[in-house]
C-alpha positions as CSV (number, residue, x, y, z in Angstrom):
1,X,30.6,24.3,-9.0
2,X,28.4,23.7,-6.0
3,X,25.2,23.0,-8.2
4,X,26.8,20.0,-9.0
5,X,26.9,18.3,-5.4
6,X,23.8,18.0,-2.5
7,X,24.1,20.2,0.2
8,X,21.8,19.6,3.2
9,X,20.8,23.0,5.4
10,X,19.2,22.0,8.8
11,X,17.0,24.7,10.3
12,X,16.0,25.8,7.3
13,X,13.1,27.5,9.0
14,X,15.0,29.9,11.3
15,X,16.2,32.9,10.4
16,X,18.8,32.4,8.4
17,X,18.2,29.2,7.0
18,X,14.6,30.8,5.3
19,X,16.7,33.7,3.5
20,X,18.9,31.1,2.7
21,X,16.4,28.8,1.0
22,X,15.2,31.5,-1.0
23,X,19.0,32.2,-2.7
24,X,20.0,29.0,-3.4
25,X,19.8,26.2,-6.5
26,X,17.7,23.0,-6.1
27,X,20.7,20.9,-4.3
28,X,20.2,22.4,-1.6
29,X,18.2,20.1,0.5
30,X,16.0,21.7,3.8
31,X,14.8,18.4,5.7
32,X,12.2,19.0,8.4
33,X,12.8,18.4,12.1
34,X,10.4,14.6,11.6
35,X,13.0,13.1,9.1
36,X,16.0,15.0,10.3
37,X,15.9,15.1,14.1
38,X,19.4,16.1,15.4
39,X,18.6,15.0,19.3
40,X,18.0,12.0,17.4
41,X,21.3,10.4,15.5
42,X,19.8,6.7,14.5
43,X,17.8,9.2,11.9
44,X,20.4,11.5,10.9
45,X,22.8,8.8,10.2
46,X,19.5,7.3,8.0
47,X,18.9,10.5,6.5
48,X,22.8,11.0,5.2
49,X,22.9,7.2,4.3
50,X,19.9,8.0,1.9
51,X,21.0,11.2,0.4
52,X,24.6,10.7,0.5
53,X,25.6,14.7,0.7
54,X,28.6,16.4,0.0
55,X,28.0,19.4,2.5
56,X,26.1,19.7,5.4
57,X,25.2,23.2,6.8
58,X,24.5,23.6,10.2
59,X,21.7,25.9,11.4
60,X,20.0,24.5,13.6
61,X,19.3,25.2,17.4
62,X,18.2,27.4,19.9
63,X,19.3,31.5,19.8
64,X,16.8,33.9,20.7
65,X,15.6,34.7,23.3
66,X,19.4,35.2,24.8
67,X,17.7,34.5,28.1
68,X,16.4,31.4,27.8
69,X,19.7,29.9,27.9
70,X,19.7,31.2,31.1
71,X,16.6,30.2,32.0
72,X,16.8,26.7,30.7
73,X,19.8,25.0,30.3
74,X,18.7,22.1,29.7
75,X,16.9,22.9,26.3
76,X,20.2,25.1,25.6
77,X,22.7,21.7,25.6
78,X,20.2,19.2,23.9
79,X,20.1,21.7,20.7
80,X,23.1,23.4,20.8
81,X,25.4,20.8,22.3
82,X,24.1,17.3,22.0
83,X,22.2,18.4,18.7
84,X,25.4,19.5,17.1
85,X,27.4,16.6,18.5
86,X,25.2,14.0,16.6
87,X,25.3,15.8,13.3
88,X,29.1,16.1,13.7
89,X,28.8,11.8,14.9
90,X,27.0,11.6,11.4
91,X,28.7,13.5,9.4
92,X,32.0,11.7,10.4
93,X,30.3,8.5,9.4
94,X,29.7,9.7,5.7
95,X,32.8,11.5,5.1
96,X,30.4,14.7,4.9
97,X,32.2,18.3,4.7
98,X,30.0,19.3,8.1
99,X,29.7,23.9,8.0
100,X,29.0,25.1,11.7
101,X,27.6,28.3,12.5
102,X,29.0,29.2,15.9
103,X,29.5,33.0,17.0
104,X,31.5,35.8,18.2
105,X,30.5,36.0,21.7
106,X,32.7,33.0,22.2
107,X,35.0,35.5,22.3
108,X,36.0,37.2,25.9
109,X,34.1,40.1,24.3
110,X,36.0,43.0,26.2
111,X,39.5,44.4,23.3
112,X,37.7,43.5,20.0
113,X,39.4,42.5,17.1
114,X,39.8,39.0,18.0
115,X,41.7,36.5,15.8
116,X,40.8,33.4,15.3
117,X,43.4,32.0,17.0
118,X,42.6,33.9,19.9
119,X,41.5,32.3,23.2
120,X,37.9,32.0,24.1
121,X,36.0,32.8,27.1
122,X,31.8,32.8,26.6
123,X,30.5,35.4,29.2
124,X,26.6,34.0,28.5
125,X,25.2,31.0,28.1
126,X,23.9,31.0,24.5
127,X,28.1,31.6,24.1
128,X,28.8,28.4,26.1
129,X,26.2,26.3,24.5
130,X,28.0,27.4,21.1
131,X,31.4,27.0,21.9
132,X,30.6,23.2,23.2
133,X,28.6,22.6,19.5
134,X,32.6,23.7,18.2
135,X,34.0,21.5,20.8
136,X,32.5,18.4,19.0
137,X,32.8,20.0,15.5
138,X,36.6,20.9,16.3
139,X,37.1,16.9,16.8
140,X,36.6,16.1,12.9
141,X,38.3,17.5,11.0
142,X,36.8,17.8,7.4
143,X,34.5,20.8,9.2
144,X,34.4,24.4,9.0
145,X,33.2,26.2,12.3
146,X,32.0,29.8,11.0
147,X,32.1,32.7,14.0
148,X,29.2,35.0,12.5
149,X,27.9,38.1,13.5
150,X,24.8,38.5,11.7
151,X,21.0,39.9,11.3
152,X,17.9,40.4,9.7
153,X,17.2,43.7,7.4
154,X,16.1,46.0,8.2
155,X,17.8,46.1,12.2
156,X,14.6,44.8,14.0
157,X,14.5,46.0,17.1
158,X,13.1,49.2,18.5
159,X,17.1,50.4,20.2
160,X,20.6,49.7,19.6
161,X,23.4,50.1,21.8
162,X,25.4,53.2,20.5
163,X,28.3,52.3,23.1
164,X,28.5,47.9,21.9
165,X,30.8,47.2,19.2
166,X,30.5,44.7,16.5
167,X,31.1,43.3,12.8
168,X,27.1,42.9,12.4
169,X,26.2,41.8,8.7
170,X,23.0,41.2,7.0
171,X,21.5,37.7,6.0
172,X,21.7,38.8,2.4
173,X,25.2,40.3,2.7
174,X,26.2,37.1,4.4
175,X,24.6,34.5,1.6
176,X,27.3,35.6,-1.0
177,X,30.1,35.0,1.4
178,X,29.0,31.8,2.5
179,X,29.6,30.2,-1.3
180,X,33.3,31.3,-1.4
181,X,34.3,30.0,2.2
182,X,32.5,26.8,1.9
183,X,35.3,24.9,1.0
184,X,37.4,25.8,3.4
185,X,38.4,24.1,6.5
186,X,39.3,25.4,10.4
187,X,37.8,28.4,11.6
188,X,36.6,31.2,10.0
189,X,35.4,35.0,11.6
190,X,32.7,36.0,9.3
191,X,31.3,39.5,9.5
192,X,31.2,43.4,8.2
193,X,32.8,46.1,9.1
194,X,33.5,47.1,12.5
195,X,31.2,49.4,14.6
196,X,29.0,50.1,17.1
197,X,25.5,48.6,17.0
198,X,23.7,51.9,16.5
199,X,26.0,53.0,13.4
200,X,25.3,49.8,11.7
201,X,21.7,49.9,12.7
202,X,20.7,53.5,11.8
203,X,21.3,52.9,7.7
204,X,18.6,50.5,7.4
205,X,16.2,52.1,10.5
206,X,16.4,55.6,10.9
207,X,14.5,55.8,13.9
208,X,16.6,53.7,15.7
209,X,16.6,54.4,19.6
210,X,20.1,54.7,21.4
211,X,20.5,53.1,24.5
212,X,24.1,52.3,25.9
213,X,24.9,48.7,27.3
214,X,27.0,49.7,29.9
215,X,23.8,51.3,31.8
216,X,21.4,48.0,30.8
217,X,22.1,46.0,34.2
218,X,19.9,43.0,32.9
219,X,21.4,42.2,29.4
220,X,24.6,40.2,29.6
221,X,26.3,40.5,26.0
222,X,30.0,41.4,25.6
223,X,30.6,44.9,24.8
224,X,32.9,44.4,22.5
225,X,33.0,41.0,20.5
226,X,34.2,42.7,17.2
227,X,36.7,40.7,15.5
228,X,39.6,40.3,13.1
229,X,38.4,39.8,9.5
230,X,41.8,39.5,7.9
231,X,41.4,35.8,7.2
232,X,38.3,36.1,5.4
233,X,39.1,39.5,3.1
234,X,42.2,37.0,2.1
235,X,39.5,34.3,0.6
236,X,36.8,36.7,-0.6
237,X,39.2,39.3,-2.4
């Protein structure tokens, strides 16, 4: 059914958006950053004009390193904030089903099993500069804003925190899901199943290092930002 309309991906070069491009049929449209520039909106609002898309998947801004939204703010709102307020500005202008990819550390990150419903409270930056993208997003209302907790396989780093819990999913995993929720409207949590870092990690790398969050004085990620999947095994079962 989706082969039939033009869905456009922005940051089709990040993570996600290049395992993406790799899964998908040929209406899936990846612009580059000179003809779709979202800190620019006179060409976004061009670019939709011209292609006149059903979808638009938002992928695009800054993530990693988690400490450079502490470290520069200002790059963190102009993507995350500004960035996603144009594309939501253009996609309001063509009637364009707009697909957010926000995250669960906009959750107060300390019970777990957050609802979607639940209130919010970013204990990072990164968190913040994603919770204002949904605060434009949340203002139109033919959106989907999807809270994902999601990697690369195999786990790439060298540790994993045995002691953080989450609903980490991989890229792959995630790709499947993302056709049958893309149609719907709201929020959405979208992850696996829950568990600490270092469980989910060890499948892929067995020589996974454990180290324990509580004890890392420098990293400032929630320790427990799992959430409530209820919603989503309703749609995908």
């Amino acid at each position: 059914m989706l082969n039939k309309y033009k869905i456009i991906v922005t940051g089709g070069s990040g993570r996600f958006g290049s395992h993406l491009k790799q899964n998908v049929g040929k209406n899936y449209i990846f612009p580059n950053k000179k003809n779709f520039n979202i800190l620019n909106l006179k060409t976004l609002i061009k670019y939709l004009k011209k292609i006149r898309p059903k979808y638009l998947i938002h992928l695009a801004g800054l993530s990693r390193p988690m400490d450079s939204h502490e470290k520069d703010i200002a790059r963190s709102i102009s993507l995350n904030i500004v960035g996603t307020a144009n594309i939501t500005i253009a996609c309001e202008k063509f009637n364009t089903k707009l697909i957010y990819f926000s995250t669960s550390y906009v959750y107060p990150g300390h019970k777990g099993n957050y609802k979607e419903i639940d209130p919010v409270l970013p204990g990072n930056n990164y968190a913040w500069s994603k919770l204002g993208g949904e605060s434009a997003v949340q203002m139109y209302k033919n959106s989907l804003i999807l809270r994902v907790s999601m990697t690369e396989k195999p786990f790439v780093h060298k540790y994993a925190f045995a002691d953080m819990i989450a609903n980490f999913i991989y890229h792959e995993d995630f790709v499947k899901i993302l056709k049958k929720v893309i149609n719907k409207k709201g929020i959405l949590n979208i992850g696996g199943p829950t568990k600490s870092v270092y469980n989910f990690a060890k499948k892929t790398n067995p020589h996974i290092k454990k180290k324990y969050l509580k004890k890392e004085k420098k990293v400032n990620i929630p320790i427990n930002a799992s959430m409530n999947l209820n919603k989503l095994k309703k749609i995908i079962s």
